[in-house]
C-alpha positions in Angstrom: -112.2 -193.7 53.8 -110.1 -195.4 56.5 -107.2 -194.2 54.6 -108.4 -190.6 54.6 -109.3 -190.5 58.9 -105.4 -192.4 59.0 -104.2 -188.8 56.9 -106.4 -186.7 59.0 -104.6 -187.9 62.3 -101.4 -187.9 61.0 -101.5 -184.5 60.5 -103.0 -183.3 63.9 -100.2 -185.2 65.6 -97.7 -183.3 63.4 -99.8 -179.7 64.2 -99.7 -180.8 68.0 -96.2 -181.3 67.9 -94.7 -178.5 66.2 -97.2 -176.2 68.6 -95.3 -178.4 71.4 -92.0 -177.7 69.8 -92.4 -174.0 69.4 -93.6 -173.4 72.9 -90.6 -175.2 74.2 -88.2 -173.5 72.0 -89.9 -169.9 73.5 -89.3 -171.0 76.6 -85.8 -171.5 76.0 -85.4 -168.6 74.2 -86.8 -166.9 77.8 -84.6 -168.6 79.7 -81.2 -167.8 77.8 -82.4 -164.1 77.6 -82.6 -163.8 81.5 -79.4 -166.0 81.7 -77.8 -163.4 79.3 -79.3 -160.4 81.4 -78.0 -161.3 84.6 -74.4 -162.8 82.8 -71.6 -160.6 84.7 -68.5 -162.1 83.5 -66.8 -165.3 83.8 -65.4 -164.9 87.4 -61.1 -165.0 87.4 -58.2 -162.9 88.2 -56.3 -160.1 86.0 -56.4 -161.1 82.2 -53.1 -163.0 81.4 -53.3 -160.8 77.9 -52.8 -157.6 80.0 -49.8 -158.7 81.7 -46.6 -157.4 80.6 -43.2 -157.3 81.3 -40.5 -153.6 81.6 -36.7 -153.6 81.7 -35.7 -149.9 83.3 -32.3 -148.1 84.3 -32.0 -145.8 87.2 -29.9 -142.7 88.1 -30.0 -142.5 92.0 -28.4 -140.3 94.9 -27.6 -142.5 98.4 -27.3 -141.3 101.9 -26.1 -142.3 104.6 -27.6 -141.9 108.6 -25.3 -143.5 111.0 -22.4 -142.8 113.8 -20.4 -140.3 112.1 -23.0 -137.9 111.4 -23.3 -134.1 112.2 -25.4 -134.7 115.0 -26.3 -137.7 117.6 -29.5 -138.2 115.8 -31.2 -140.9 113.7 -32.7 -138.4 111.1 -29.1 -136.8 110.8 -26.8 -136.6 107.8 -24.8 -134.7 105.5 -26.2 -133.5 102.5 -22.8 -132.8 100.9 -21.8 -136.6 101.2 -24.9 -137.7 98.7 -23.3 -140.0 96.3 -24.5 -141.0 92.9 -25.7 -144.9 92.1 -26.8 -146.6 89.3 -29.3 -149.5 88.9 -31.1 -151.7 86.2 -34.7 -153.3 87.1 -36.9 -155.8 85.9 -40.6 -155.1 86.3 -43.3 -157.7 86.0 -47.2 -156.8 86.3 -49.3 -159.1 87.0 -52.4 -157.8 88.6 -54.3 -153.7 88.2 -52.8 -153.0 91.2 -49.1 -154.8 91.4 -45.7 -155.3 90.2 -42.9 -156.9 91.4 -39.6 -155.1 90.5 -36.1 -156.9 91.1 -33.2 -154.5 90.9 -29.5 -154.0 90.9 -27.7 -151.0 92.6 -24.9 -149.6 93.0 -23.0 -146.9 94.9 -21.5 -145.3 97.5 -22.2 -144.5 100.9 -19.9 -141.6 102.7 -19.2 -139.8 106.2 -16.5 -137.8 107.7 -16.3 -136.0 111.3 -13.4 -133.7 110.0 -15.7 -132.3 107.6 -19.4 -132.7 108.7 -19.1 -131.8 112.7 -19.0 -128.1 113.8 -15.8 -127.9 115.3 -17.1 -124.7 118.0 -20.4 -125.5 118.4 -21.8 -128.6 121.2 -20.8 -131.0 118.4 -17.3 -130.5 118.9 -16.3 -134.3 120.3 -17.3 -135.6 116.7 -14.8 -133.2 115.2 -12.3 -134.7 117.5 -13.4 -138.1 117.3 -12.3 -137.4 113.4 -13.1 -140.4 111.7 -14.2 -141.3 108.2 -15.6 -143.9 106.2 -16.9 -145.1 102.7 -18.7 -147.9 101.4 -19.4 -149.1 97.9 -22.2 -150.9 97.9 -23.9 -153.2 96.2 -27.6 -154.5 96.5 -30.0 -156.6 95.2 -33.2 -156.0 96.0 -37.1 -157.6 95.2 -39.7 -154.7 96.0 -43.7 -155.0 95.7 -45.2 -152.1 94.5 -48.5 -151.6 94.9 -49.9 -148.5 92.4 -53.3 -146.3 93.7 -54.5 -146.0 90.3 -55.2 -149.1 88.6 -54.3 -150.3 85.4 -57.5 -152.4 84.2 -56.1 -152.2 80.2 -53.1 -153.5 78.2 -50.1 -151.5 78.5 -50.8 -149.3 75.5 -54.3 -148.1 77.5 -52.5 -147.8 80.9 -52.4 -144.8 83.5 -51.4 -141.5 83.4 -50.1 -141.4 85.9 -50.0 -143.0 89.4 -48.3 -142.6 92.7 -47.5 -145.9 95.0 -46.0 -147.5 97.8 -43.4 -150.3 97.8 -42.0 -153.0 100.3 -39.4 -156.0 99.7 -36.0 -158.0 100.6 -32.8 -156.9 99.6 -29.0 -158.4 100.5 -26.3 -156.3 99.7 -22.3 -156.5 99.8 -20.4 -153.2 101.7 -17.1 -153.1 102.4 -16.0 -150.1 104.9 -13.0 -148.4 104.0 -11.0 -145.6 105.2 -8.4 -142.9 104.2 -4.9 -143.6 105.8 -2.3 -140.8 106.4 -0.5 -141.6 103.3 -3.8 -141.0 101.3 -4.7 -144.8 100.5 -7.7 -146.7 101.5 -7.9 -149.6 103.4 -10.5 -151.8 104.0 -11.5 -151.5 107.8 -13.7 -154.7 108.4 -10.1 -157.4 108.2 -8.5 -154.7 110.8 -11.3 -155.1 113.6 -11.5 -151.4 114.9 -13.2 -152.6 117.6 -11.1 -155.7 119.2 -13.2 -158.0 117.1 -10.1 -160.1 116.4 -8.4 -159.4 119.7 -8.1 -161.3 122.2 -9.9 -158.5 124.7 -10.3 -159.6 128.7 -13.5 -160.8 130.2 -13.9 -157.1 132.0 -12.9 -155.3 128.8 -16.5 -153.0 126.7 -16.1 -154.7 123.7 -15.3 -158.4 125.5 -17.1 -161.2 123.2 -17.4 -158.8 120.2 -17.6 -160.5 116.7 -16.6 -159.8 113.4 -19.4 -158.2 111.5 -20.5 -159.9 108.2 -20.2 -157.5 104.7 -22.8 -160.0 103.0 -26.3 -158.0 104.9 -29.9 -158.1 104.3 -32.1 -155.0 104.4 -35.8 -154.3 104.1 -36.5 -151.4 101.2 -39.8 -149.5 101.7 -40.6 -145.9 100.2 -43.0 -144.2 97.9 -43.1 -142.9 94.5 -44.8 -141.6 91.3 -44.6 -143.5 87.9 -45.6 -141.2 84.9 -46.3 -142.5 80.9 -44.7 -140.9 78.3 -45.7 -143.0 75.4 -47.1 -146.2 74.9 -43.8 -148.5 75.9 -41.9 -145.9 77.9 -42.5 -144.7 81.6 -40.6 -142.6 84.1 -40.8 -142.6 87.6 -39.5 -141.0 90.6 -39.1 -142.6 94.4 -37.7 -142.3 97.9 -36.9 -145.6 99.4 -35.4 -146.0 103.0 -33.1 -149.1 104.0 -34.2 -150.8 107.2 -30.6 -152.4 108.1 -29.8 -155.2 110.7 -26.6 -153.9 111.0 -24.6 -151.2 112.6 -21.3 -151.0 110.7 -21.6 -149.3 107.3 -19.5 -147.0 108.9 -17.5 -149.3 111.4 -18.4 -147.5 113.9 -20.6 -148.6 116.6 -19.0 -149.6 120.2 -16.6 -148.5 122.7 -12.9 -147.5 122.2 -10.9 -150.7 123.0 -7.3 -150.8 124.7 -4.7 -149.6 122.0 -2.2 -151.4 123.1 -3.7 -155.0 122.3 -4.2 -154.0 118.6 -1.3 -154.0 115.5 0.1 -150.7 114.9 -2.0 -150.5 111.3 -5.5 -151.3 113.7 -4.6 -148.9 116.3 -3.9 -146.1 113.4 -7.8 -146.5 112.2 -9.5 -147.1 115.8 -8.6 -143.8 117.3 -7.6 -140.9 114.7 -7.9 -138.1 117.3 -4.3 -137.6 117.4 -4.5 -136.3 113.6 -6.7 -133.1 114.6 -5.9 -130.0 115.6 -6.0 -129.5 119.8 -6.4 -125.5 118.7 -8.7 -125.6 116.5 -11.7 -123.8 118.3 -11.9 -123.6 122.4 -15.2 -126.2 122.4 -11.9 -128.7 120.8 -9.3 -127.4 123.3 -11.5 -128.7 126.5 -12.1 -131.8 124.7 -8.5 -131.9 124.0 -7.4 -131.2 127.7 -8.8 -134.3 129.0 -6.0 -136.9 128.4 -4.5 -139.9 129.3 -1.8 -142.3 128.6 -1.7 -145.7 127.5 0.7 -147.9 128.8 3.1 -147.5 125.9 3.1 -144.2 126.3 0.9 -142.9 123.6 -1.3 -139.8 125.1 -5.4 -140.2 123.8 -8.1 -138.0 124.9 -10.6 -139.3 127.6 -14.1 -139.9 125.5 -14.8 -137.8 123.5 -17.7 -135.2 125.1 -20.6 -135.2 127.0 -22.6 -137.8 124.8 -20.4 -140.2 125.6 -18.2 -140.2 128.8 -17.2 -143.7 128.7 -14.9 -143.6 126.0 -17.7 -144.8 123.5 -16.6 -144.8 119.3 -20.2 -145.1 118.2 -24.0 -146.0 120.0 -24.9 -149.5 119.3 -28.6 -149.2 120.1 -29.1 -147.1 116.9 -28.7 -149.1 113.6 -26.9 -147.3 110.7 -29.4 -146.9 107.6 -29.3 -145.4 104.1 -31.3 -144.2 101.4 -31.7 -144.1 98.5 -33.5 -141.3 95.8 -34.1 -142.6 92.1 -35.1 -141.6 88.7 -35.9 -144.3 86.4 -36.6 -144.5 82.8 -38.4 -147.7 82.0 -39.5 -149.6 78.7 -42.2 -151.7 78.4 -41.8 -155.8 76.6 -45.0 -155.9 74.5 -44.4 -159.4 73.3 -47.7 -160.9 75.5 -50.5 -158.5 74.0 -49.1 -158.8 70.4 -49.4 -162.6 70.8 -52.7 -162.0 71.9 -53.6 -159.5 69.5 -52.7 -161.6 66.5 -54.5 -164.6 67.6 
């Protein structure tokens, strides 16, 4: 008998506790079905699998804004002087919204007075100033670009098609050159057009004035429109302006310095208005008609117009700039989503 009540209460102890057991395990059951219904996501930043890496080459067309321009303004230049560039890029992507792209470029930057001023119109002192320039350039440059659309996929599932902005650092090498009268170029910078390695007096426009560096930085900025056309290939257009901190791309910026204290080969590319034409239209005869003479003898024109009646070569206060227009074709490196494809 005692061994029968002993069985009995074994048994209700078992019955109470698997009653006990299954409540708690509904509860938990409740309580991981509201932790799943209010799960959003483990909180981090753009998947590492959706990052990706693109290697592109560019066709682009520079221009140059500066001194020897058609006209004294800072949104001037010469369509007919656009010059061809090329560049290579290396894209990386790491966010829906950003890349950063470092690049390569170069090309050429080009002006001329003889050819871009009108020679009768109010212009006419740049025709007579009559110099020239170009500049191979080269430039390295590190941009952000920050898309409108984002890309919230792997490449393969990425945008259309996006417009965006872009902003970066960029140092380049120029070296100003110009054409001499027996048709060969000469770099302008070791000549220092403007007294920058003469020995000028205390009273003189130019007194103190320094050579100018050909190693520069810039500050790119532009816009542009990146469009797929299949999954590893993109192409994309842009307008990118060069904020300079620099006036001579041209080596032209200050005043006309005393001929005499330069070397007969600096004096021959500081002040080519002796090579034009005093007939070519009246506007250049006036200009032409105001002379004076040098104490060596040599006969130069006073100035150059009414922009600039003291004698100036170029306006300091306005930086030279250039821009640059580009079509690239880029291709995208897969190698991060197949590795995390095939995990």
């Amino acid at each position: 008998m005692r061994k029968f009540i002993f069985l009995i209460f074994i048994i209700s102890l078992l019955c109470v506790g698997h009653e006990a057991s299954a409540q708690m395990s509904r509860k938990k059951i409740k309580k991981n079905n509201r932790s799943i219904s209010h799960y959003k996501g483990k909180k981090r930043g753009f998947d590492p699998n959706k990052k990706y890496n693109a290697v592109g080459i560019s066709l682009n067309a520079m221009n140059y804004y500066g001194d020897i321009a058609p006209l004294p303004r800072k949104a001037s230049t010469d369509i007919a002087f656009t010059r061809p560039a090329i560049g290579f890029s290396y894209t990386h992507r790491f966010g829906p919204f950003y890349q950063l792209t470092g690049s390569f470029t170069y090309g050429t930057l080009a002006g001329s007075d003889a050819e871009s001023a009108d020679p009768s119109g109010d212009n006419a002192y740049r025709f007579v100033r009559n110099l020239s320039f170009r500049n191979r350039v080269k430039e390295l440059s590190v941009v952000g670009t920050f898309d409108l659309f984002p890309n919230q996929g792997t490449y393969i599932s990425r945008v259309k098609w996006t417009p965006y902005a872009f902003l970066g650092l960029a140092v380049f090498h120029h070296n100003p050159q110009a054409k001499g009268v027996d048709g060969k170029w000469v770099d302008l910078q070791p000549l220092g057009t403007e007294g920058q390695f003469t020995n000028l007096p205390s009273d003189a426009a130019n007194a103190g004035i320094k050579p100018y560096n050909r190693i520069q930085f810039a500050i790119p900025f532009g816009i542009g429109a990146r469009f797929r056309i299949n999954e590893v290939m993109d192409i994309s257009g842009e307008f990118g302006f060069r904020y300079l901190f620099t006036d001579y791309i041209d080596d032209v910026s200050r005043n006309y310095v005393d001929l005499t204290l330069l070397s007969p080969e600096t004096r021959a590319f500081s002040y080519r208005s002796n090579e034009v034409n005093p007939t070519a239209s009246e506007a250049v005869a006036a200009i032409a008609s105001k002379t004076f003479t040098l104490s060596d003898g040599t006969i130069v024109y006073a100035g150059y117009g009414h922009e600039h009646p003291d004698n100036k070569r170029g306006n300091k206060n306005d930086r030279d700039t250039y821009t640059i227009t580009t079509i690239r074709l880029t291709y995208i490196l897969g190698k991060t989503f197949h590795r995390a494809k095939f995990r």
